[in-house]
N, C-alpha and C positions, 0 to 999 in steps of 0.2 A: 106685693106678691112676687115671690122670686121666678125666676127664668129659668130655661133649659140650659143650665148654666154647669151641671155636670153630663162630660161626651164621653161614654166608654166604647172603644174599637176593640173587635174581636181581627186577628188575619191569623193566616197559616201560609203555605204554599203558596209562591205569586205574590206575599205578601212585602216583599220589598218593594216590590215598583207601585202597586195600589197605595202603601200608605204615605209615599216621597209625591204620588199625584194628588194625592186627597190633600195631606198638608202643606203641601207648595201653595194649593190655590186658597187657603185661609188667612185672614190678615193678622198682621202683630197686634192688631190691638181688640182682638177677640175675648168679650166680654164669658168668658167660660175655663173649665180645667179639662184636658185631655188626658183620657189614662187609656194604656195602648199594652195588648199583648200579643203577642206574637212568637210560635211553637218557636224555641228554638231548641237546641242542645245543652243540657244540664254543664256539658264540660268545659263548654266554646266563651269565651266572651264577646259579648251583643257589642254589633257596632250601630245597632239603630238610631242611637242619639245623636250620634256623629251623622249619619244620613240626614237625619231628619233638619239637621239643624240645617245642612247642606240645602236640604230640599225647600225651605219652606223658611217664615220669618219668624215664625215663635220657639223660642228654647225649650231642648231637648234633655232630659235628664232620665238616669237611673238614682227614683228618689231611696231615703234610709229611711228605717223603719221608725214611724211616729212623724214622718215631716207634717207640717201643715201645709192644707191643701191652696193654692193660689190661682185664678185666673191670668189667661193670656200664657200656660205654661203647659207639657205634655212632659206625662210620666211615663215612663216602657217599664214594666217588667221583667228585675233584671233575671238571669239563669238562674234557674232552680227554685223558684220560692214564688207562690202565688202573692198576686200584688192585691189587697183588700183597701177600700174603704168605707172608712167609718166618720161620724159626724167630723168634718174639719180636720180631718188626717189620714193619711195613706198607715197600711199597716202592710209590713213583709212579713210569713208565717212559709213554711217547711213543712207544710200539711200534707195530707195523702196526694198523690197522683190522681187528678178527674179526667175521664177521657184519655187515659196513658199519656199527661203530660203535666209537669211544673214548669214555668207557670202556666196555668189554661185558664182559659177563655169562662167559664161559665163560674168561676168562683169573686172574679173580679165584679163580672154583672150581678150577681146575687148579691153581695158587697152593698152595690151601689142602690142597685135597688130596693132594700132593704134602710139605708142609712138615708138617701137623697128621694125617693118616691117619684112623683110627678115629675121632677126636675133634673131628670135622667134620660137621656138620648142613647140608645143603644145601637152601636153599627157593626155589621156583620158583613166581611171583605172576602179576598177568594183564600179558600182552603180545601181541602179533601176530609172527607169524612161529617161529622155533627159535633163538634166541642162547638160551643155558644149558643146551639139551639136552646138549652133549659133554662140559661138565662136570660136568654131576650125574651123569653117567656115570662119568665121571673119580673124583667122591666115593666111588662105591656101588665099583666096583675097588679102591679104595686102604682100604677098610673101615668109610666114613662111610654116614650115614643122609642117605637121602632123601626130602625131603616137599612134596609138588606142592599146590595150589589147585586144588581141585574146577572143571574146567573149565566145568560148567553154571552155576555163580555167578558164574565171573569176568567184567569188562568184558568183556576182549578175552581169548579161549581159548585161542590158537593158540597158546603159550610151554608152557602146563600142558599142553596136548593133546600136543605135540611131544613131552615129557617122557615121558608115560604112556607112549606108543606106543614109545618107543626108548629107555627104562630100567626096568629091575626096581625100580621106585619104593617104600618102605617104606610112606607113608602119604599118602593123598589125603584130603583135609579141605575142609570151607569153612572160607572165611578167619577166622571168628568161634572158630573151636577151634584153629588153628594155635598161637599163643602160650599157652596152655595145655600143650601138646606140649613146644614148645620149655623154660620150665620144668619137668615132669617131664626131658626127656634131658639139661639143664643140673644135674640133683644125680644123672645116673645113671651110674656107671662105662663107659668106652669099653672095647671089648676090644680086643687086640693081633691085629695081621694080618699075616702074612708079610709083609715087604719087597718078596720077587718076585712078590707076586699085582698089583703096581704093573703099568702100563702100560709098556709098552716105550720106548713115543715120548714117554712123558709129560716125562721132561726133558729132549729135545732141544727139545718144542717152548715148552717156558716159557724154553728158551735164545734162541729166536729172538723170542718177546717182548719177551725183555729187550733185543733188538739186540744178540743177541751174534755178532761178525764170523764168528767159526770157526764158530758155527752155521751161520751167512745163506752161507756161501761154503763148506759142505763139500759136494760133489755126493752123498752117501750118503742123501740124503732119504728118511725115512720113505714108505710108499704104494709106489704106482706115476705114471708118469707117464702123464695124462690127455689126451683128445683138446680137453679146453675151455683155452681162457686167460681172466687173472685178469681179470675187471670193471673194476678199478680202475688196473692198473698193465700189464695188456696180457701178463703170463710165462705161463711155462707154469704150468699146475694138479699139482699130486700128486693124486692119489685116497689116502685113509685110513679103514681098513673098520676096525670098533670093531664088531663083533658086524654088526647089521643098520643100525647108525650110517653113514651115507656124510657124509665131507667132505672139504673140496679146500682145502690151501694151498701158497702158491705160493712164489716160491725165497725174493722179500722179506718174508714173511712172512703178506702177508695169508691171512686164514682164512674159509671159508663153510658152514655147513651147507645143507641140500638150499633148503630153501627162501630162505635169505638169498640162495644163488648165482642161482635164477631173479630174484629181486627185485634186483639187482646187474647182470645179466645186461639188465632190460627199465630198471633207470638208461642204460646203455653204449647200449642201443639209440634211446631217447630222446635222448640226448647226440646221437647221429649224427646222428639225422633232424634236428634241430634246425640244426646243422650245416652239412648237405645244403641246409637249405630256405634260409640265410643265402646261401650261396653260389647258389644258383638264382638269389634276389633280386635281387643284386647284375648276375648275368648280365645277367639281364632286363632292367637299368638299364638297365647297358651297350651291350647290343644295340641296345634303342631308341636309344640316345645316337645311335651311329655308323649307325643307317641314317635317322635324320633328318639327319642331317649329309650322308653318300652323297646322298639328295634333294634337299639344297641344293645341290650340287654339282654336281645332273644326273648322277649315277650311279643311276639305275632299277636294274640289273643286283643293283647290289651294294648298294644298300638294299632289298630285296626278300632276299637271301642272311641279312641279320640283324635283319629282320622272323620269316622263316620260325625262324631262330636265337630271337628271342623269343619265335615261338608255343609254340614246346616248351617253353621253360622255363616259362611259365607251365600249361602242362599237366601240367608234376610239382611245380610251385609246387602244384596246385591236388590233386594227388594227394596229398602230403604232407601236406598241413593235413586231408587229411580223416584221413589216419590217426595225424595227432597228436589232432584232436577227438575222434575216435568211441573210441581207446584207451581204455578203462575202465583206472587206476591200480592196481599192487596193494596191498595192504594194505601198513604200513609201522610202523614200532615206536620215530617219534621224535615231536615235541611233535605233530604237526599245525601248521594255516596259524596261528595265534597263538604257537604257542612256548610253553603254558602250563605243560608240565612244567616249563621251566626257571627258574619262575617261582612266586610264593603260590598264586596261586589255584589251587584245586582241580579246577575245569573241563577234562576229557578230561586 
């Protein structure tokens, strides 16, 4: 009977210093594979390997697409490209954005959950917001363990909090006992789970991750169809109920749990006003242009027509900036204004 032999790690935010503690305290000769993702920046290159390797006794790699999978070794997900596996190999794929992020957190656990079953350990570190909730759910369905970060330790709560709330979690720990854990369930026999206790949509939607055409173009969409459209690419939404789980992807695949779709939702709204306030701008030029111009002319009438034309626009010139300023930001689950995650230092 095989072992909890595959570990997948979700982190975000704070997630430098959690995953250099968790893997420091694991030994080199840990009977399991570690696959590890962590928000970073599409543009940045990941120094996590490098950390890790620092951190802790077992090699650290960004693996290529098709490697075979090996114990005693941790894979990071490198920038831009969800990290999948499948029976006996890692797969890299350029799939939709889940949760506003490549790589994220719940493509890789559905991945595993799906391909590995019972024999999957699912860990959920600090982050902000919900990327990994739906697939630690996904784990604990397909018959793997789940084990969340005590969210009053963590930097940032809100990934472990998510967790708690919207899965039947096996073990909440601070970060200090976690690796411990994971060596006891790496020498303990998995047990065998029905096949059909699996999720229904579960491999339609690691179909559409993968960019698979017949997925992305069957209209048989899991869910229902939703009253919102997608943040990113404007389609319609599905709604997908997973117990008390709510999330919405869209035809091309993007994905959002509750709280990434509002924080997605107040990007798109920002985008516009933004937008909005360039084109006012511009108006504003304008108008003044052509009613100094009309003055030169001797046209009073009709430089007065696009004076009045620029008083407005500066009145929602001036309404906009106040509700770009005063907008308080919502929390967010990638480097911050430096980029540090994507980077050595340890800072945020």
């Amino acid at each position: 009977m095989s072992a909890h032999d595959i570990i997948v790690i979700g982190a975000s935010a704070g997630g430098v210093e959690a995953l250099s503690t968790l893997v420091g305290a694991l030994p080199a000769d840990l009977p399991a594979a570690l696959f590890i993702v962590m928000h970073i920046p599409a543009q940045s290159p990941s120094r996590m390997p490098d950390i890790l390797m620092r951190a802790g006794h077992l090699p650290a790699i960004q693996p290529s697409d098709g490697m075979a999978i090996a114990h005693g070794q941790i894979y990071i997900a490198p920038p831009d490209q969800h990290m999948l596996i499948e029976r006996g190999r890692i797969r890299l794929v350029r799939g939709p954005r889940e949760n506003r992020h490549r790589p994220a957190i719940d493509p890789l656990f559905r991945s595993a959950a799906r391909s590995y079953g019972p024999q999957v350990v699912g860990v959920i570190v600090t982050g902000a917001l919900d990327d990994g909730t739906a697939g630690l759910l996904a784990i604990k369905q397909c018959g793997g363990v789940a084990i969340v970060q005590n969210p009053e330790e963590a930097l940032y709560p809100g990934m472990p909090r998510s967790a708690l709330e919207n899965v039947l979690v096996d073990h909440c720990l601070p970060l200090a006992e976690i690796a411990a854990l994971l060596v006891r369930l790496a020498h303990t026999p998995a047990h065998a789970i029905d096949a059909a206790q699996a999720p229904n949509e579960l491999e339609q939607e690691m179909s559409v991750t993968n960019m698979d055409l017949a997925a992305m173009t069957n209209d048989d969409h899991p869910g229902t169809p939703s009253a919102f459209s997608c943040p990113e690419c404007g389609g319609v939404l599905w709604e997908l109920n997973h117990g008390e789980l709510l999330r919405f992807r869209c035809r091309t695949g993007h994905a959002y749990s509750p709280e990434s779709m509002v924080a997605g939702q107040s990007d798109t709204l920002e985008e516009a006003l933004w937008v909005a306030l360039k084109t006012l701008e511009e108006s504003l030029s304008l108008s003044r242009r052509l009613a100094y111009q009309a003055r030169t002319r001797g046209q009073p009438l009709v430089a007065e027509r696009f004076f009045e034309r620029a008083r407005a626009a500066e009145q929602r010139i001036a309404l906009i900036r106040q509700v770009l300023i005063r907008e308080a930001p919502l929390a967010t689950d990638i480097s911050g204004p430096n980029g540090s995650l994507a980077h050595s230092s340890p800072a945020h």
